[in-house]
N, C-alpha and C positions, 0 to 999 in steps of 0.2 A: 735591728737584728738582721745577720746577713745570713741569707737563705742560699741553699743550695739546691738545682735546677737539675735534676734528673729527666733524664728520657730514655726508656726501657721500651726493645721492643720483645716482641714473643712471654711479652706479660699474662696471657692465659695458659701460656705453655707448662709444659714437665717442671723445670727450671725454674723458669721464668716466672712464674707464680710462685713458688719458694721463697727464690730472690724479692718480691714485691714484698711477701709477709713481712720478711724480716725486715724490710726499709720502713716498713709502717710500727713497727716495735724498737728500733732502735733508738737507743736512749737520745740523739738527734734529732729522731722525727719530726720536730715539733719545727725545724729550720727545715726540712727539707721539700723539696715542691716537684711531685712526682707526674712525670705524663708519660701515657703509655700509647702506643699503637695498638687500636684492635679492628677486627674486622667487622663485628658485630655490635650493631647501635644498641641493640638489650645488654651484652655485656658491658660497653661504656656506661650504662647510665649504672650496674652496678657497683662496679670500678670507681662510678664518680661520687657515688652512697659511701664512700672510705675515704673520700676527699682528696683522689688521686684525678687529675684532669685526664681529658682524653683525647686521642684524634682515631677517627674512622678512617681506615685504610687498610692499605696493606703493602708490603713492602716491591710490590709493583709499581707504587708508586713514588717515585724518585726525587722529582721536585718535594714532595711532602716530606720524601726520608730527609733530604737535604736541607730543606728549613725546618724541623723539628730538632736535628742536631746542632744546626747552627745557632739554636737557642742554650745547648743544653750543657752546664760547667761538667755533668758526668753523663755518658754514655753507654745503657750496658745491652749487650746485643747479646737476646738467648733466642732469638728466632735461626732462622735457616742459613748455617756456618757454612754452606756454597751458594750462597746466593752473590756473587763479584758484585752484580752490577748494584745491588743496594749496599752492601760495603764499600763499595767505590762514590755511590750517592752521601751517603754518613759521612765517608772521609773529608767530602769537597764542603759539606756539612761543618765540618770541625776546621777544617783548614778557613773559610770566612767568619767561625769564630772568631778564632787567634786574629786573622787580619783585622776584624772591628774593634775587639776586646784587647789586644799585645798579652792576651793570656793563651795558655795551650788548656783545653779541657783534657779530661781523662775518659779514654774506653778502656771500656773492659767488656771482650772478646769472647764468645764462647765456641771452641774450637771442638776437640775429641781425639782419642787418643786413638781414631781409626786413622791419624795418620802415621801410625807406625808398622800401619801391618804388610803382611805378605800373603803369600798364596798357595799358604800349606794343604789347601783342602782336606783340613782334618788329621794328616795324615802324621806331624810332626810337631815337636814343641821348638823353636827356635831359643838360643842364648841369649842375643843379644838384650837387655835390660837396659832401656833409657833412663837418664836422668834430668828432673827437668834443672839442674845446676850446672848442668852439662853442656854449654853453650855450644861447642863445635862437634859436639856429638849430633843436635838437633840441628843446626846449619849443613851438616850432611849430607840429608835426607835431600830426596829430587824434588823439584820442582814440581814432579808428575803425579807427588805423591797426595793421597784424599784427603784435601782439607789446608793443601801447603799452598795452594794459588789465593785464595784468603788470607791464609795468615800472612803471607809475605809481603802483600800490602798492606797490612794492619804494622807490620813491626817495618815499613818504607815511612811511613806517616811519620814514626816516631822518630826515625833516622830524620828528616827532612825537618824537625823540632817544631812542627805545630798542633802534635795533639802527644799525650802522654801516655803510649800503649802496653795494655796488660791483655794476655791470653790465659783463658784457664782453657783446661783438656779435661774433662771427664770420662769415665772411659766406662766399664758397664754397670748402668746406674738402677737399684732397687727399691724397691718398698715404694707404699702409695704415700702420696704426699696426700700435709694436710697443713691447714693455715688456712687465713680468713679469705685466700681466694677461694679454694676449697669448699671452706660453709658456705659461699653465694654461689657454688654449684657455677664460676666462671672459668675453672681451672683444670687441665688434664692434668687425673692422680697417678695416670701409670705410663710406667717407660716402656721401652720401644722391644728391644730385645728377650728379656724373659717371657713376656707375655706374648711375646711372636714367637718363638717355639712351643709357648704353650697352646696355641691357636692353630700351629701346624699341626701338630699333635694330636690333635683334638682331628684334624679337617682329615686324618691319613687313616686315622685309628691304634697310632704307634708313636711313643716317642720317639726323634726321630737324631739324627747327628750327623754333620757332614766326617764322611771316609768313617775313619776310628775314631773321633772326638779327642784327638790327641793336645788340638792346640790349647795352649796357654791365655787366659785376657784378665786382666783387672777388674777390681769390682771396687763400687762406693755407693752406700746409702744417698736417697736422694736429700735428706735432713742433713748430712753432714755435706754433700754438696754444697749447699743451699750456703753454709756457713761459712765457706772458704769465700766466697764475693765478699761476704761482711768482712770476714778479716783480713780480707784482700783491700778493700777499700779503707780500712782501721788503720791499717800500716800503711798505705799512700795518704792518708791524713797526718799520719805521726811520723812518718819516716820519710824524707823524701829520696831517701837513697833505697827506696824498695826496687827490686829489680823491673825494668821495664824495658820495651823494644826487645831488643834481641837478646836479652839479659830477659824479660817479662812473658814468659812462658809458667805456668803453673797447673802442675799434672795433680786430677783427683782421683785417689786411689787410695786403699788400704786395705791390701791382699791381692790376691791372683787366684786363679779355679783353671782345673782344664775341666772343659767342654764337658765331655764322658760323665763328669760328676753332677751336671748339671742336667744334661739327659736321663744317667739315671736317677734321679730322684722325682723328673715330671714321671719318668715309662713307671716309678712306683707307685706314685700318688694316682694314674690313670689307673692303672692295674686295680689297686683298692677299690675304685669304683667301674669295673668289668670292661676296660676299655682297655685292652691288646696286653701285652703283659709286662715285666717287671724290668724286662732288659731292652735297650731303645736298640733301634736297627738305624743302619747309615742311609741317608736320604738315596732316594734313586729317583735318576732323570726325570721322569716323571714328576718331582717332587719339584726340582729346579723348573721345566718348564712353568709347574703352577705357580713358584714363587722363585722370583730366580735370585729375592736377595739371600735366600738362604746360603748362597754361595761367603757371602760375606761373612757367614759365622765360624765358617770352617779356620777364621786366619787367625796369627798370633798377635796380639800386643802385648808388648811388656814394658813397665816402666814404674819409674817410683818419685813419688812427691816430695822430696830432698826441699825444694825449694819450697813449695808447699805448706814442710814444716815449719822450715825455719822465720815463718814472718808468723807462729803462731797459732798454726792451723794444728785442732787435734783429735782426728777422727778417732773414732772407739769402735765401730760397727768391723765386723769382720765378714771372711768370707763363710764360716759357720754362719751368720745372722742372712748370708746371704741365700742360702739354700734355705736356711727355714723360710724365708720369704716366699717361697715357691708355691708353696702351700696355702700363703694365703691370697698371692696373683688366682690359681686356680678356683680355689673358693669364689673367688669375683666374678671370676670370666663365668663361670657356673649359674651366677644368681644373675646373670645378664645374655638371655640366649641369640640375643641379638648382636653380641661381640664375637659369637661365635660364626656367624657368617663372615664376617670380616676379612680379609688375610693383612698380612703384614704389605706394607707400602715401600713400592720399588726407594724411598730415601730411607734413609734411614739419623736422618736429623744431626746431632751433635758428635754420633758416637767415632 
């Protein structure tokens, strides 16, 4: 029986944990031989109780990134989408596959759809709507732009024909994950974004919005997320003409929000419980000095998953499911008064 050789890193992550569920449920499972990078020898040994191998590290360390892909027929990278120098470890990783094996393995990339945006501080919704079918639409964009010095090594690899590259973009990702990394308590359930303005929010006394909350961003459950890798990898098993490299960009999304609506619904749900009132005020200096990624929330991305669909993918959650979710992020962060000290972290991961 021929097995296929997975190595996943940011396996306890957002993502990344999603992505593992579903490899351990797929109707292949039973062929597939999964190892993951973790930092923590308590989480490997529960990682290893699910029969997924493990290495202790972290993506500091380059030789280890380097022969862990060099083993691996599939590579899926949901840890830190600017980390070069370990995507550049990976790549050299994949590239002495092919040389050993005369086979090209597959990555599949986890990028974000912050590299589309600008620097409306709130104050504007921009036109432009990418698409990810759009091939010279997205070859446009600069070089300077967040998250395109990564990918454009990722989709050189594949020009150069020794590994077979897929990018997914997700863009503002909701709802707590759940799946059996989940129940062994090794997995982060919550995204980076709504639950960081609900923490600012919390830290000010006010919900809060950069300028007028004007701008535009995507939204995607993190469950349907989770599902576009599966049927991203489904279709690079069935299809070999699934788009890849420079063609292999794939945007997760389904719907759009501006900001404003998403402020006011935390300044509601605070308000309800006597915390500042019903309508959110625009962040002031003050605000940015204590967290200065708030700056990042103020910009637009737009874009739609055209490609996305077409290999299959078919999200249902909207941006209605997305605001109710608000409600239940705050509930969390409430029964956890320890989250509440926290602030939001100068990265901001995938997005």
């Amino acid at each position: 029986m021929s097995t296929t050789k997975f190595f996943v890193t940011g396996a306890t992550g957002y993502i990344g944990g999603s992505v593992v569920s579903r490899l351990l449920e797929h109707p292949n499972a039973s062929k597939f031989e999964i190892t993951a990078l973790v930092r923590s020898p308590e989480k490997a040994a529960k990682l290893e109780s699910l029969g997924i191998k493990t290495s202790v590290g972290s993506l500091s360390e380059l030789d280890k990134l380097e022969k862990l892909s060099s083993e691996a027929d599939v590579l899926i990278s949901t840890a830190d989408s600017d980390d070069l120098n370990a995507t550049k470890a990976m790549l050299k990783g994949l590239k002495k596959h092919f040389e050993v094996t005369g086979k090209r393995a597959i990555l599949i990339h986890t990028s974000g759809t912050g590299l589309l945006i600008d620097n409306a501080m709130g104050m504007f919704a921009y036109d432009t709507v990418y698409s990810d079918n759009n091939v010279d639409q997205i070859e446009a964009l600069p070089p300077t732009a967040f998250h395109r010095n990564v990918d454009l090594e990722i989709v050189n690899a594949d020009k150069e024909g020794y590994a077979i590259t897929y990018i997914i973009l997700p863009s503002t990702i909701y709802g707590i994950a759940t799946g059996k990394l989940v129940d062994l308590g090794v997995q982060h359930s919550h995204s980076q974004q709504l639950p960081g303005l609900i923490k600012a929010a919390l830290a000010r006394g006010q919900a809060g919005m950069v300028g007028e909350g004007k701008n535009i961003w995507p939204d995607v459950d993190i469950e349907e997320v989770a599902d576009l890798y599966i049927v991203l990898y489904d279709s690079i098993m069935s299809n070999p003409a699934t788009g890849h490299g420079r063609e292999g960009y794939y945007f997760a999304e389904n719907g759009e929000y501006v900001y404003y609506d998403v402020a006011k619904v935390i300044a509601e749900a605070l308000a309800a419980r006597g915390i500042g009132t019903s309508e959110p005020t625009s962040f002031t200096e003050e605000d940015y000095k204590r967290t200065p990624i708030l700056n990042y929330l103020g910009t637009n991305s737009r874009c739609r998953a055209d490609r996305s669909r077409s290999i299959g993918w078919k999200p249902v959650k909207t941006t209605k499911d997305m605001l109710a979710s608000i409600q239940l992020e705050l509930d969390e962060l409430l029964k956890k008064p320890e989250e509440l000290e926290r602030k939001i972290s100068g990265k901001q991961g995938t997005l």
